[in-house]
MMTF fields as JSON, N, C-alpha, C and O atoms, coordinates in Angstrom:
{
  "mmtfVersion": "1.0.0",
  "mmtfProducer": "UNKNOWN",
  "numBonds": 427,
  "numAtoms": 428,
  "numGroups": 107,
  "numChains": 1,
  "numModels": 1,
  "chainsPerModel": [1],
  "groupsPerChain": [107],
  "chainIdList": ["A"],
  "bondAtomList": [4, 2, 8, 6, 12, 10, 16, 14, 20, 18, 24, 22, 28, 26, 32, 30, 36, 34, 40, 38, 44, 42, 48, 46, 52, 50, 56, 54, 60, 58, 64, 62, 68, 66, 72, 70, 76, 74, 80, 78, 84, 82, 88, 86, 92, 90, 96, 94, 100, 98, 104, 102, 108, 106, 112, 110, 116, 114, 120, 118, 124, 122, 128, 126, 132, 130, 136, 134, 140, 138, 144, 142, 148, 146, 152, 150, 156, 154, 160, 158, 164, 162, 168, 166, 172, 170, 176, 174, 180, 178, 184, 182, 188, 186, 192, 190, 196, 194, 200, 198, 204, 202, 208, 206, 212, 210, 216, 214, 220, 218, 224, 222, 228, 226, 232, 230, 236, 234, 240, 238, 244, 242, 248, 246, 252, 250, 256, 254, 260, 258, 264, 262, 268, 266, 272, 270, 276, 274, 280, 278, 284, 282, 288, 286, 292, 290, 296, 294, 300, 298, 304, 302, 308, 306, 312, 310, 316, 314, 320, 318, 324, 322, 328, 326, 332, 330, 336, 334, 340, 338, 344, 342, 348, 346, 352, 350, 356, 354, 360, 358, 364, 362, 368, 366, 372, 370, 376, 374, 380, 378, 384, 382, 388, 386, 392, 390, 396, 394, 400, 398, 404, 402, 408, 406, 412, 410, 416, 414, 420, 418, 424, 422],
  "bondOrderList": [1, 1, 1, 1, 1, 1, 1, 1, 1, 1, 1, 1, 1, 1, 1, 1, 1, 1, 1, 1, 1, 1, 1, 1, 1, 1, 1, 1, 1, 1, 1, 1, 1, 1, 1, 1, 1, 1, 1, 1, 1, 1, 1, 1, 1, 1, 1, 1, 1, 1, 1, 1, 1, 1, 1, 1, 1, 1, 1, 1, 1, 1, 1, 1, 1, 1, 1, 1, 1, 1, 1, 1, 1, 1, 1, 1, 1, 1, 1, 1, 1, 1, 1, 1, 1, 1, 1, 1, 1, 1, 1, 1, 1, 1, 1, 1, 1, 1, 1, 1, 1, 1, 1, 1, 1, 1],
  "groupList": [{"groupName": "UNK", "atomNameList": ["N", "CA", "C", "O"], "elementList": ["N", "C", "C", "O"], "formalChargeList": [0, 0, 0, 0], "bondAtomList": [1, 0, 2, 1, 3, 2], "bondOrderList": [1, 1, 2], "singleLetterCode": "X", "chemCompType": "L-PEPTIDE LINKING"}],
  "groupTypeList": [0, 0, 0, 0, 0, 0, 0, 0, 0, 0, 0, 0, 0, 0, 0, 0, 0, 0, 0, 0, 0, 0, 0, 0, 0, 0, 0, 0, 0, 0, 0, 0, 0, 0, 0, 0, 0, 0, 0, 0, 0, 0, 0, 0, 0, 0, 0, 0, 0, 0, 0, 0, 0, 0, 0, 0, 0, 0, 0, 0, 0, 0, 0, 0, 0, 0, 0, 0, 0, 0, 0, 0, 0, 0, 0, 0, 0, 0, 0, 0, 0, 0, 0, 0, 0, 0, 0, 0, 0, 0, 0, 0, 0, 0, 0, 0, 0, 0, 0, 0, 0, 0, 0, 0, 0, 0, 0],
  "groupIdList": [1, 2, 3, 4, 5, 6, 7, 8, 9, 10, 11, 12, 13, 14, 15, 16, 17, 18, 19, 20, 21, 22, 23, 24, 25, 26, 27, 28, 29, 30, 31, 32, 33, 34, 35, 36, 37, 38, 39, 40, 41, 42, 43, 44, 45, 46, 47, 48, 49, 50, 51, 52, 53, 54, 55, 56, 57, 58, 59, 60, 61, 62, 63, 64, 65, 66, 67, 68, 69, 70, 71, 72, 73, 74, 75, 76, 77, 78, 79, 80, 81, 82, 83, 84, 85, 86, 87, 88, 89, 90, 91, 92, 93, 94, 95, 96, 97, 98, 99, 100, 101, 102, 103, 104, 105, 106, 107],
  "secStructList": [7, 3, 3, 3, 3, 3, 1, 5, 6, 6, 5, 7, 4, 4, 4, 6, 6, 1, 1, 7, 7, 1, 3, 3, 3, 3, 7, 4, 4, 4, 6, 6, 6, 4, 4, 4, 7, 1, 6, 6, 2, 2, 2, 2, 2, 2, 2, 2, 2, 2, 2, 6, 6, 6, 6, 7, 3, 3, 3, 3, 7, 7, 7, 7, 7, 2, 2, 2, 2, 2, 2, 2, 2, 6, 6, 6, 7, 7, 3, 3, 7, 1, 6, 6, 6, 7, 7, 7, 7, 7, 6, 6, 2, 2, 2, 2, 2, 2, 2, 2, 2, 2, 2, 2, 2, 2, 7],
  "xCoordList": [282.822, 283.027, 282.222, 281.013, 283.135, 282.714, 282.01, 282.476, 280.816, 280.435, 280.707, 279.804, 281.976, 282.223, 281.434, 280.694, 281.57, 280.797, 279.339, 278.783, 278.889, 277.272, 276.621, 276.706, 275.645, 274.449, 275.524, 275.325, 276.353, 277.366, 277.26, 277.09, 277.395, 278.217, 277.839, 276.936, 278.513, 277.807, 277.992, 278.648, 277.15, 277.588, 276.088, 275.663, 275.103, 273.441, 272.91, 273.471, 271.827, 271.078, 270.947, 270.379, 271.394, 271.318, 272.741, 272.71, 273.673, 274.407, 274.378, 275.335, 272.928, 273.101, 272.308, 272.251, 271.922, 271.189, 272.119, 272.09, 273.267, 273.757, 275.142, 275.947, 275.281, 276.783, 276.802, 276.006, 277.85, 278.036, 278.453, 279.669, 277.956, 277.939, 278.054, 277.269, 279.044, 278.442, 278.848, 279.253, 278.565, 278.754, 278.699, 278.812, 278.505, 278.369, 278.866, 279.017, 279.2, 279.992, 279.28, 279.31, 278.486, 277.79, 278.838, 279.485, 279.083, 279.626, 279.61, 278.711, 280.712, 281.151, 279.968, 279.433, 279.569, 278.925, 277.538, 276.914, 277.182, 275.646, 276.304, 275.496, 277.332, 277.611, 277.99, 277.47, 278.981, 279.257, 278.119, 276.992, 278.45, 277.343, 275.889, 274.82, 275.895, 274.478, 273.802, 272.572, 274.312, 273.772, 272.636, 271.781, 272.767, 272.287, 271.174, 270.417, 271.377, 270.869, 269.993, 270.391, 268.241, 267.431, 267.621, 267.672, 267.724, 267.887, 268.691, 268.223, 269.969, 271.141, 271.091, 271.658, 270.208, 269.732, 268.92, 269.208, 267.648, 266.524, 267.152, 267.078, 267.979, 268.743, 270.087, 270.498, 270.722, 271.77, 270.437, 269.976, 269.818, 269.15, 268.543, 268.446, 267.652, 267.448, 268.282, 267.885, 269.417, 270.538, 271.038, 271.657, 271.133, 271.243, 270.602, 271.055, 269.212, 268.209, 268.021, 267.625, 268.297, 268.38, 269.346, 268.947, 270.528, 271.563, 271.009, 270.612, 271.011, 270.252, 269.224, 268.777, 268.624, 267.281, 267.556, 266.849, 269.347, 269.798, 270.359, 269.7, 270.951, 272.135, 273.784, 274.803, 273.462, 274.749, 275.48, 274.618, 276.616, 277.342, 277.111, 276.879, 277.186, 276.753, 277.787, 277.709, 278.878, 280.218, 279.657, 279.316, 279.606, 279.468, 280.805, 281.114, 281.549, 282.429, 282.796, 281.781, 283.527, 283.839, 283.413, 282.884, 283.259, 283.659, 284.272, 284.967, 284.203, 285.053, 284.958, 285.946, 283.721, 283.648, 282.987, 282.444, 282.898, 282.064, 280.468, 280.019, 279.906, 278.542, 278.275, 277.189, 279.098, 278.48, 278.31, 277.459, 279.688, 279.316, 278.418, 277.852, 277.989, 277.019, 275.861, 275.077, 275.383, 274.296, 274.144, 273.063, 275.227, 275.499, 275.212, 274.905, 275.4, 275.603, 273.38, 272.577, 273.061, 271.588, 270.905, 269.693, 271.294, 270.582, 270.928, 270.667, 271.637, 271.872, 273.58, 274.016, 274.04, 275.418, 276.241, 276.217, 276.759, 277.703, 278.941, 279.951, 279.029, 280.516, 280.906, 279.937, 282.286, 282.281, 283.559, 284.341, 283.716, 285.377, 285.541, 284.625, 286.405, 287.226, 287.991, 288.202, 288.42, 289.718, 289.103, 289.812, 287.482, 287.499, 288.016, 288.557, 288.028, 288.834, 289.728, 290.469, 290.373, 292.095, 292.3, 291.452, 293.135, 294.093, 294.364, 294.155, 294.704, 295.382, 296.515, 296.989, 296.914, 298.013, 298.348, 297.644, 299.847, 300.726, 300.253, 299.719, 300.712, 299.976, 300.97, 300.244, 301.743, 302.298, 301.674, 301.614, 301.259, 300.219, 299.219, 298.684, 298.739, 297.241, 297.127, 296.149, 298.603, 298.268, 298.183, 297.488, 299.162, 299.482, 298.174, 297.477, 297.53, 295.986, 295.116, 294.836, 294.867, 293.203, 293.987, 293.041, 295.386, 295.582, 295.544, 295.586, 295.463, 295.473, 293.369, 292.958, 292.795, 291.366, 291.494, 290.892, 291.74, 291.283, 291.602, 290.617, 292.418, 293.086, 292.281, 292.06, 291.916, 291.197, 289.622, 288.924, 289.239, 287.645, 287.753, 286.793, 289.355, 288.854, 288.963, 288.413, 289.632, 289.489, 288.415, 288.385],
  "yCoordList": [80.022, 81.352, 82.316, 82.275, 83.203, 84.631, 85.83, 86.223, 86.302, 87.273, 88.91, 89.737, 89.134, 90.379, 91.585, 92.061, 92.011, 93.513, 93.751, 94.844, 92.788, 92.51, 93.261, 93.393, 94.064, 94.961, 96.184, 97.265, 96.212, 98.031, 97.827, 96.702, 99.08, 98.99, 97.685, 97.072, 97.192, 96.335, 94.981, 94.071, 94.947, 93.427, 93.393, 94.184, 92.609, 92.556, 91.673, 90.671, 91.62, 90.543, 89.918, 88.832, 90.333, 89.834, 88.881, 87.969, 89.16, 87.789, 87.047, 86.319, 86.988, 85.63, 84.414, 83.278, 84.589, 83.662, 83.351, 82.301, 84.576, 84.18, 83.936, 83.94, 83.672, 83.431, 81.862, 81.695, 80.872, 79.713, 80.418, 80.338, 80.887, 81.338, 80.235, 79.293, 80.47, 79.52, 80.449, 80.124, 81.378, 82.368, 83.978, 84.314, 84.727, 86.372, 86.786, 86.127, 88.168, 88.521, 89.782, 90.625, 90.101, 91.342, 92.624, 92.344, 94.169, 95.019, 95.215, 94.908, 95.741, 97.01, 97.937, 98.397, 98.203, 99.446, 99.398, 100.384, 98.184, 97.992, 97.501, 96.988, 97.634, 96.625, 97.751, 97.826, 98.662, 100.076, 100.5, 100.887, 100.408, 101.195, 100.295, 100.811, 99.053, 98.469, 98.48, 98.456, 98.508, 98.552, 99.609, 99.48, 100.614, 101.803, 102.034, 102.978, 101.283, 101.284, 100.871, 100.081, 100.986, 100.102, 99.456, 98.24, 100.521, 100.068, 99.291, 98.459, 99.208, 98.319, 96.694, 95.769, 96.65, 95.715, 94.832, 93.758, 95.819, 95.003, 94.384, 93.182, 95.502, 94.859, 93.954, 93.309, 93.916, 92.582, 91.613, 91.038, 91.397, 90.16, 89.592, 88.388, 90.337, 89.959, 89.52, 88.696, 89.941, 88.755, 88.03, 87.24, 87.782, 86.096, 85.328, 84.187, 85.561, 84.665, 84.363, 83.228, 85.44, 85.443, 84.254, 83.33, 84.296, 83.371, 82.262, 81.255, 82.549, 80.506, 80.012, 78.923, 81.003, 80.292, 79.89, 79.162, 80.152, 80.171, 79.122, 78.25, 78.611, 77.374, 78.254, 77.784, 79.43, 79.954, 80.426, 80.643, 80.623, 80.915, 82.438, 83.076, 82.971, 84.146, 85.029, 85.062, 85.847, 86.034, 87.586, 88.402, 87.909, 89.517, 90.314, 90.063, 91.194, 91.774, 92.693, 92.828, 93.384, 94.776, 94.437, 95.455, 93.554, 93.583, 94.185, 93.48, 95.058, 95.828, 95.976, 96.152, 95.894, 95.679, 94.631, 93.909, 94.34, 94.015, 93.869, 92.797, 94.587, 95.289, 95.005, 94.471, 95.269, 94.7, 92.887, 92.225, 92.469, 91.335, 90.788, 89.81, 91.172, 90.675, 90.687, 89.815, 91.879, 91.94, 90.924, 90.344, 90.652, 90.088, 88.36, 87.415, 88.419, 86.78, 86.97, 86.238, 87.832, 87.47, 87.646, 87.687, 87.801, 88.1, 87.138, 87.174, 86.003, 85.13, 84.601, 83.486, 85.509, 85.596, 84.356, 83.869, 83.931, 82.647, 82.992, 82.707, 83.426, 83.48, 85.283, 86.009, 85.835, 86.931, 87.395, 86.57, 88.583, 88.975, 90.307, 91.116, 90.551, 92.221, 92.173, 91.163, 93.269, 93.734, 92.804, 92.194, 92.98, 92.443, 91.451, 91.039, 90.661, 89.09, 89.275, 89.604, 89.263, 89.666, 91.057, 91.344, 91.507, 92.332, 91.504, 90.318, 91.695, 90.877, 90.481, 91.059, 88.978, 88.298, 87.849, 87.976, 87.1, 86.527, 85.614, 85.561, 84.358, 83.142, 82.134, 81.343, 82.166, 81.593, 82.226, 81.52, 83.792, 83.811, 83.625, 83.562, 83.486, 83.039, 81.25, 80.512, 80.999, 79.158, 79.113, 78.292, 80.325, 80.187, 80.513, 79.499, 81.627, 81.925, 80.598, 79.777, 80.7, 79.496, 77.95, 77.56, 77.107, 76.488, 77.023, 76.301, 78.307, 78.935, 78.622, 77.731, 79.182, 79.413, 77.725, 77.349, 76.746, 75.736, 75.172, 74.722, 75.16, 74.669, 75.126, 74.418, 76.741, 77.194, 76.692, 76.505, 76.543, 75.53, 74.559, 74.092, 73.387, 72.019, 71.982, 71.016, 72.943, 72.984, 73.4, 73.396],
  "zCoordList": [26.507, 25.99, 26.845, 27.071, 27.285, 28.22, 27.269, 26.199, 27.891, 27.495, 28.0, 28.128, 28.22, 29.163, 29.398, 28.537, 30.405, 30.438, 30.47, 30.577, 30.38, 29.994, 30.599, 31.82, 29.669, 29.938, 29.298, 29.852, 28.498, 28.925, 26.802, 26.331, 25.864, 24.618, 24.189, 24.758, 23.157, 22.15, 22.726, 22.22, 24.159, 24.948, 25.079, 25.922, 24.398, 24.386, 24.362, 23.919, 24.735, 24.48, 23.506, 23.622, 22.227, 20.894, 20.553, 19.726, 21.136, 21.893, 22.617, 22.879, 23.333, 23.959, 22.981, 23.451, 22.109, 21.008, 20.028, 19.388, 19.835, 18.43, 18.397, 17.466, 19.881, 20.08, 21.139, 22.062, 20.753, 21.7, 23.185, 23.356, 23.965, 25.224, 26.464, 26.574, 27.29, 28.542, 30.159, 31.275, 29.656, 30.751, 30.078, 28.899, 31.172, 30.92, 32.025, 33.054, 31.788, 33.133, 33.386, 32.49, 34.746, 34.307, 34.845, 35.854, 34.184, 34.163, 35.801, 36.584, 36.034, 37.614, 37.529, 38.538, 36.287, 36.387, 37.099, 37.491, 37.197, 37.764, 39.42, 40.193, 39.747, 41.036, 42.054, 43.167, 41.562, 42.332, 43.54, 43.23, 44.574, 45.655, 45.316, 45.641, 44.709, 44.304, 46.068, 46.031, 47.383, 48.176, 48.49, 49.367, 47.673, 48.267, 46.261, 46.031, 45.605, 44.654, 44.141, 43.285, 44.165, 44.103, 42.54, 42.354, 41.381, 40.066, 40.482, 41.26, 40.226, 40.366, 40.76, 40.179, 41.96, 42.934, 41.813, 41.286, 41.636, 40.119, 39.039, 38.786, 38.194, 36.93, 37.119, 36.155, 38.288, 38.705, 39.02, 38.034, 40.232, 39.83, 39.237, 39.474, 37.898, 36.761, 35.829, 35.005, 35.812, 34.758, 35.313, 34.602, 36.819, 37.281, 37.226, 37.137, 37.25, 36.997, 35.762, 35.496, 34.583, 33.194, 32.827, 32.117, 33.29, 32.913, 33.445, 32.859, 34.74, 35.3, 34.967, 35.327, 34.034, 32.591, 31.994, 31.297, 31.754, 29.978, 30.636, 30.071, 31.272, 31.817, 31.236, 30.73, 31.545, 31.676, 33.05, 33.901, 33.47, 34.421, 34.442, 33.416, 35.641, 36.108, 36.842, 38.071, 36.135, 36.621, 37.058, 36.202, 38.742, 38.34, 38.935, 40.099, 38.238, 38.345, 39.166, 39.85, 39.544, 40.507, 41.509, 41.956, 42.294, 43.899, 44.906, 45.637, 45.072, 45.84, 47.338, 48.052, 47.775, 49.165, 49.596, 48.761, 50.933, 51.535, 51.329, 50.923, 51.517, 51.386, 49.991, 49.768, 48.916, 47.716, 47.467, 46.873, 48.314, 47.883, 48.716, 48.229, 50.149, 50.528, 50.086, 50.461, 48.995, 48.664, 47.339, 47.243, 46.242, 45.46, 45.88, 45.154, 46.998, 47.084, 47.415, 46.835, 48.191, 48.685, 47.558, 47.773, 46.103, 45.36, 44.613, 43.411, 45.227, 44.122, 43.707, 43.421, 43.789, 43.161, 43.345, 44.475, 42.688, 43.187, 42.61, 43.253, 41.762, 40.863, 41.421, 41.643, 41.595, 42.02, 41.236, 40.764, 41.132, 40.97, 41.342, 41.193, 41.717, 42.192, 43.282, 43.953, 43.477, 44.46, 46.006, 46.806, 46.048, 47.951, 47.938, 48.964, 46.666, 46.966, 46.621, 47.548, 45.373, 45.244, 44.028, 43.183, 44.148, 43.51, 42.387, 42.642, 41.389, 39.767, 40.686, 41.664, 39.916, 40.643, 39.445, 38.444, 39.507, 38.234, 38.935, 40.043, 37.56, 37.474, 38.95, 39.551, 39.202, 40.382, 42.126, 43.133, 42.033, 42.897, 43.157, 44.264, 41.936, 41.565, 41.929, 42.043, 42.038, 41.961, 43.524, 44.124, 44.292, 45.565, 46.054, 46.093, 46.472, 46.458, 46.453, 47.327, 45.384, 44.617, 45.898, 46.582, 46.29, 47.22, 48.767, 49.763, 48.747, 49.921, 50.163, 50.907, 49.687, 50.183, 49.762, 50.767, 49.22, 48.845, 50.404, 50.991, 50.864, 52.183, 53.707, 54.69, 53.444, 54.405, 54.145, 55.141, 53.242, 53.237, 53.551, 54.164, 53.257, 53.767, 55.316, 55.843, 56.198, 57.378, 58.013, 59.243]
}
């Protein structure tokens, strides 16, 4: 069970105790321009490390460039999502995709 949006509206810390959790997804809103953002930078790598205390999965959202996800991955990041990697796909592109990068790693 996903915790969406995390850190944004009634997505809190007071769900991660009282809910069967095995992942959180932290909000776009902390990820936007996080290159140029020292807050942003502090409070994303504090809930990755938060989650990899908790033995939860660490999903952070809005990816959009480059530059964010590079900073995302040096801070930790393993799990990613947004447009730099794909656009929303139907479930037959999505199968075509996920065998596409699966194919370009085993080479």
């Amino acid at each position: 069970m996903s915790l969406d949006d995390f850190g944004t509206g009634y997505s809190s810390l007071m769900h991660l105790h009282s809910m069967p959790l095995t992942k959180i997804k932290i909000d776009r809103s902390f990820v936007t321009n996080i290159e140029d953002d020292p807050a942003s930078v502090k409070i994303v790598r504090s809930l990755i490390r938060m989650a990899d205390d908790m033995g939860l999965d660490c999903i952070v959202e809005g990816i959009e460039t480059k530059a964010e996800m590079a900073t995302i991955c040096d801070l930790g990041g393993r799990f990613i999502q947004g447009y730099h990697i794909s656009r929303p796909l139907t479930a037959a592109d999505a199968r075509a995709f996920a065998e596409g990068a699966r194919a370009s790693l085993a080479s």
